[in-house]
C-alpha positions in Angstrom: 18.2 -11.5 -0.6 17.9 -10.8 3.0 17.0 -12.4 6.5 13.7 -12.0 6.7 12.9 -11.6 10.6 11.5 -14.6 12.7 7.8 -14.2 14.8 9.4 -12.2 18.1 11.5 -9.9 15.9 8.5 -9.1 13.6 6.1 -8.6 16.5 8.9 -6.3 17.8 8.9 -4.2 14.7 5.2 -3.9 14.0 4.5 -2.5 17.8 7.5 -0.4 17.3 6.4 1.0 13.8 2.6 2.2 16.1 4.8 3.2 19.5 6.5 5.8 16.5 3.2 7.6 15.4 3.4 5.4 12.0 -0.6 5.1 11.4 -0.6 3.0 8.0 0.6 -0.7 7.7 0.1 -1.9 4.0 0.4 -5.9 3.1 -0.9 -8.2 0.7 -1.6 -12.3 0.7 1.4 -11.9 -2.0 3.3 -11.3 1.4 4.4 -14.7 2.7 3.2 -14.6 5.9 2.8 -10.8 6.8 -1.0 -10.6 7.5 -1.1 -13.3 9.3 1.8 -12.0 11.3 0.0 -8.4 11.7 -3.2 -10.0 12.8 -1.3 -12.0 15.4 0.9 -9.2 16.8 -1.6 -6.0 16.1 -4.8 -7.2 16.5 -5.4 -5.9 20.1 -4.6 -2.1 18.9 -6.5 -2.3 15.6 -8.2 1.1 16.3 -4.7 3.0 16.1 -3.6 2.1 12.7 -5.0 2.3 8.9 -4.9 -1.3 7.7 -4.2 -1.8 3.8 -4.1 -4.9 1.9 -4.8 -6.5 -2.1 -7.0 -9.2 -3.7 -5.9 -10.4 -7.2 -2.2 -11.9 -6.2 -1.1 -14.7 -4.0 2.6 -16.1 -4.1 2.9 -19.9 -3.5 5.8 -21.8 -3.7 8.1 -19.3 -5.2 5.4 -18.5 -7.8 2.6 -15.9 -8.3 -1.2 -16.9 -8.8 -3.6 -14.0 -10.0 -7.4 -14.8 -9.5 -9.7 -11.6 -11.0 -13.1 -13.3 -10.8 -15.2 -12.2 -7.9 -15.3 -15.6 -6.2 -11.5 -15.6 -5.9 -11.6 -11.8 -5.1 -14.3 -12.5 -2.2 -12.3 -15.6 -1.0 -9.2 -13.7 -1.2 -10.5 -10.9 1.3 -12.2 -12.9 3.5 -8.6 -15.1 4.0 -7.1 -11.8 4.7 -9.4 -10.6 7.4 -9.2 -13.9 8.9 -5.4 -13.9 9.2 -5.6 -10.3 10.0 -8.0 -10.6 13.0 -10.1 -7.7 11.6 -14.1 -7.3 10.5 -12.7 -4.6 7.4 -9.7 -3.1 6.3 -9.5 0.8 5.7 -8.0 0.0 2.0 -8.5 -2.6 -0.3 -6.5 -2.8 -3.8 -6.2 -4.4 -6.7 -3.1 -6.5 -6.7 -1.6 -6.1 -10.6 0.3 -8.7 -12.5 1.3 -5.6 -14.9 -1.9 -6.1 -17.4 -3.8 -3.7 -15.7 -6.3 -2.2 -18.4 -7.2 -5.9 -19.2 -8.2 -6.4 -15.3 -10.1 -3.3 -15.1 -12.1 -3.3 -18.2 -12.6 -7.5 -19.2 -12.9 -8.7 -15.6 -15.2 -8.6 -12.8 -12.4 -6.8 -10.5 -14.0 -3.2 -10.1 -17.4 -4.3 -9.6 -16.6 -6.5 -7.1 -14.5 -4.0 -5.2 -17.1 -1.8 -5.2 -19.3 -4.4 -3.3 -16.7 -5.3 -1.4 -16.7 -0.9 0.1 -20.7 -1.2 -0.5 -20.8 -4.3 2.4 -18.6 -2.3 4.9 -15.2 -5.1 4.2 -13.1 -2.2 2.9 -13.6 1.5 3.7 -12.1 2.6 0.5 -10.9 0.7 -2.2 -8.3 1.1 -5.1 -5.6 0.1 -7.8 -2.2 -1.2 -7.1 -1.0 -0.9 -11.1 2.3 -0.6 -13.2 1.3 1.2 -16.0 0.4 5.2 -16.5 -2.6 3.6 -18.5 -3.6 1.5 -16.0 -3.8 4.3 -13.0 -5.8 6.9 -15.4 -8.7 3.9 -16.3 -8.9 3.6 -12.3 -9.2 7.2 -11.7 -12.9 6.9 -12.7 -13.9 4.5 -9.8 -11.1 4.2 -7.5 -10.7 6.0 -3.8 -7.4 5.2 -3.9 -4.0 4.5 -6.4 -0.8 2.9 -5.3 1.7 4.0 -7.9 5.6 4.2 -8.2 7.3 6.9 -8.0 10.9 8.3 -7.4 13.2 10.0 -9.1 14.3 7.5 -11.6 10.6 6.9 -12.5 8.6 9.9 -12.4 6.2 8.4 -15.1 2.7 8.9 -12.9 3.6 12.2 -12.0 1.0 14.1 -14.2 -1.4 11.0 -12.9 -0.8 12.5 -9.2 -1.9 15.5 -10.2 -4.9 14.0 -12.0 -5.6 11.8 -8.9 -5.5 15.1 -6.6 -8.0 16.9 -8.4 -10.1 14.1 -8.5 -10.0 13.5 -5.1 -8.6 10.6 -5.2 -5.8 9.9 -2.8 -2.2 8.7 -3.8 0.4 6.2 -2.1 3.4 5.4 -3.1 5.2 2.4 -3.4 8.9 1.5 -4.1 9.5 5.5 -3.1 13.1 4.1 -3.0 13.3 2.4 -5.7 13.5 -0.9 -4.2 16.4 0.0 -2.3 18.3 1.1 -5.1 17.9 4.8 -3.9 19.5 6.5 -0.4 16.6 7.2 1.8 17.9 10.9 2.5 17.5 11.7 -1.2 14.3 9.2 -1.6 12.2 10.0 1.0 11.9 14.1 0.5 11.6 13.6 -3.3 8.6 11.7 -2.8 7.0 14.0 0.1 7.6 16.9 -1.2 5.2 16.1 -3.8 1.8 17.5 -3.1 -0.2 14.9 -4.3 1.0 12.3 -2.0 -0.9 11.1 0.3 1.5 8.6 1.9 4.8 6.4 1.1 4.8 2.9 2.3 8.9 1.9 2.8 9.4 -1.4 4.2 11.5 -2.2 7.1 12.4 -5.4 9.1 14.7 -3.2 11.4 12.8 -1.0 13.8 16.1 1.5 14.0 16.0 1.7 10.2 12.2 2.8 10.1 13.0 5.2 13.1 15.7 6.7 10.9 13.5 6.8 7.9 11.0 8.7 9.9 13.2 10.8 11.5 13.7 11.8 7.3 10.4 12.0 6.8 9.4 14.6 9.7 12.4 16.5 8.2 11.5 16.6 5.1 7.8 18.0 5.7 8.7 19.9 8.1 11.1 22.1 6.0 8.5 21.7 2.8 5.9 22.9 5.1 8.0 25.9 6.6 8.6 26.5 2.6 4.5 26.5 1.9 4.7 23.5 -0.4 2.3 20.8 1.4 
């Protein structure tokens, strides 16, 4: 457990995180109260960041609800524009509650995405899944995966691979293993992957994220001067 921050703290953060050079905000309605805290505190400089956030998952009450149909899919975005104070988001996933080849193949979830990117509400749209099996039956459709990686769990490395010669681009999530992971060790492991697009580390201290970047320009700076990215 931690203190999460209150409204002034987390307005500070999210203008801090842009004033850095930090171009891609990622949230989810599973969030508490994080897009409507975006749209409140970003909304005016919308045009300087990539905006990411799921359908499929909403946590109420200290429990998780997952919806897959398309009405609950098209409901779910359009409550997250609203709090985010945006007409479309850049990426749009698939929320997973760990079943994931039973969402892509027996629901309504990838169709509906794909009409989702088709009327201009997502610019790309992807999987957020927990299982190798899951990221590969995505491959076929997706723009973009959200996948774990680090070095305790390098299980979706060969699906990075895959995902780069598709075309298809790659974030990372839980790069530090929820925290159970030192940044300085993390953070280069997961960047000096090639396939990576982008790692998304939360932070509700703007020093931490400034030190976390500061690790992160290291890190491809010297793989760069090495001719690995």
């Amino acid at each position: 457990p931690y203190a999460l921050p209150d409204e002034v703290q987390a307005t500070r953060v999210l203008n801090g995180v842009l004033d850095l050079g930090i171009n891609l905000i990622d949230t989810a309605p599973a969030y508490g109260s994080s897009e409507e805290r975006i749209g409140r505190a970003l909304a005016a400089r919308r045009r300087e960041y990539l905006l990411s956030t799921k359908v499929g998952e909403v946590f109420v009450d200290g429990h998780s609800i997952y919806d897959y149909s398309s009405a609950g899919m098209r409901q779910s975005v359009q409550r997250s524009l609203n709090a985010l104070q945006t007409d479309a988001v850049d990426i749009l996933l698939i929320h997973s509650n760990g079943d994931d080849v039973e969402i892509l193949e027996r629901t309504d979830a990838v169709e509906t995405m794909l009409d989702l990117r088709d009327a201009g509400l997502a610019r790309a749209v992807g999987f957020s899944g927990k299982t190798v099996a899951g990221a590969r039956a995505a491959l076929a459709w997706a723009d973009v995966l959200m996948v774990e990686y680090h070095a305790r769990n390098e299980s979706h490395a060969d699906v990075i691979v895959e995902a780069n010669e598709a075309g298809v681009g790659i974030l990372v999530k839980k790069g530090l293993a929820s925290g159970h992971l030192p940044p300085s060790e993390a953070i280069p492991f997961v960047l000096g992957n090639p396939g990576v697009g982008a790692l998304v580390v939360g932070g509700a201290d703007l020093e931490h994220v400034r030190e976390n970047l500061a690790i992160a320009q290291r890190s491809t700076r010297d793989a760069s001067l090495q001719g690995t990215t």
